[in-house]
C-alpha positions as CSV (number, residue, x, y, z in Angstrom):
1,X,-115.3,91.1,-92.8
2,X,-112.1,91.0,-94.2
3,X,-111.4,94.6,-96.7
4,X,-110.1,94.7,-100.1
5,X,-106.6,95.6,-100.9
6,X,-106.2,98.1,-102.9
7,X,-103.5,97.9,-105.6
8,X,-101.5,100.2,-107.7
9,X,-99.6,99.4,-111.2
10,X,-96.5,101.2,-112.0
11,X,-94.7,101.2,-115.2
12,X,-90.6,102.3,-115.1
13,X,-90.2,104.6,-117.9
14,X,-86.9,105.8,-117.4
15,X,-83.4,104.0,-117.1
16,X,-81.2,104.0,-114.0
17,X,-78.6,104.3,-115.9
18,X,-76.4,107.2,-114.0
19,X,-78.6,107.4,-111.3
20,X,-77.4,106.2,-107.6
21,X,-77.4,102.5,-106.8
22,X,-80.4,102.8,-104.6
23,X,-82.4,104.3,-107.2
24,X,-81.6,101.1,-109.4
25,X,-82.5,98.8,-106.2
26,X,-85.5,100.6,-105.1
27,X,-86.7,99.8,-109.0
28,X,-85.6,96.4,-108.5
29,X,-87.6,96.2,-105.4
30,X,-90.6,97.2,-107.1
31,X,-90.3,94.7,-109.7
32,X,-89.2,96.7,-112.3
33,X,-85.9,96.2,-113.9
34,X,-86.7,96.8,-117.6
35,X,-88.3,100.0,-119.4
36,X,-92.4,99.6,-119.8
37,X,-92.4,97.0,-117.3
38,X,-95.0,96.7,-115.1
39,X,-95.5,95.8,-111.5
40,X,-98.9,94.9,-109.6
41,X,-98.4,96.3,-105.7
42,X,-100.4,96.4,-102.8
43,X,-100.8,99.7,-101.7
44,X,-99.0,100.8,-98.9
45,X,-96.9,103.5,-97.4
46,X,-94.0,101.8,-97.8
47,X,-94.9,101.3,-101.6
48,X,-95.7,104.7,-102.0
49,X,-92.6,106.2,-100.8
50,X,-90.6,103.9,-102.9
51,X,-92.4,105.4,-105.8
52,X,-91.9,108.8,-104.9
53,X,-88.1,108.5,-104.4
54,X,-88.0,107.2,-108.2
55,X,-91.5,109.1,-109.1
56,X,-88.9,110.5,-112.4
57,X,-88.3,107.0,-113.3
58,X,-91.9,105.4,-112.9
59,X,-95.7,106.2,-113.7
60,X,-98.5,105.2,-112.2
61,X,-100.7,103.3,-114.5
62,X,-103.9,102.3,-112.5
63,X,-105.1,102.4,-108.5
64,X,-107.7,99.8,-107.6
């Protein structure tokens, strides 16, 4: 039996405006590129430790 992929939504609320260039591509990476996008990902550690190095540029609407 195949399980469920868990998702999380993440919304950019802050601009990388002055902020490193990999701060600006790791938002671009998650999908984001615009303030109050939002981006459906599948959960994984790799996902999640691209959130935490922008966690002062993104929130994290909703895990599934």
């Amino acid at each position: 039996m195949a399980k469920a992929e868990t998702t999380v939504v993440v919304e950019q609320i802050g601009s990388p405006i002055r902020r490193e260039a990999s701060q600006r591509q790791t938002l671009i990476g998650l999908g984001l590129n615009k303030i109050r996008r939002r981006s459906t990902l599948v959960d994984t550690p790799s996902v999640r430790g691209m959130i935490d190095k922008v966690r002062h540029l993104v929130r994290v609407i909703d895990v599934k």
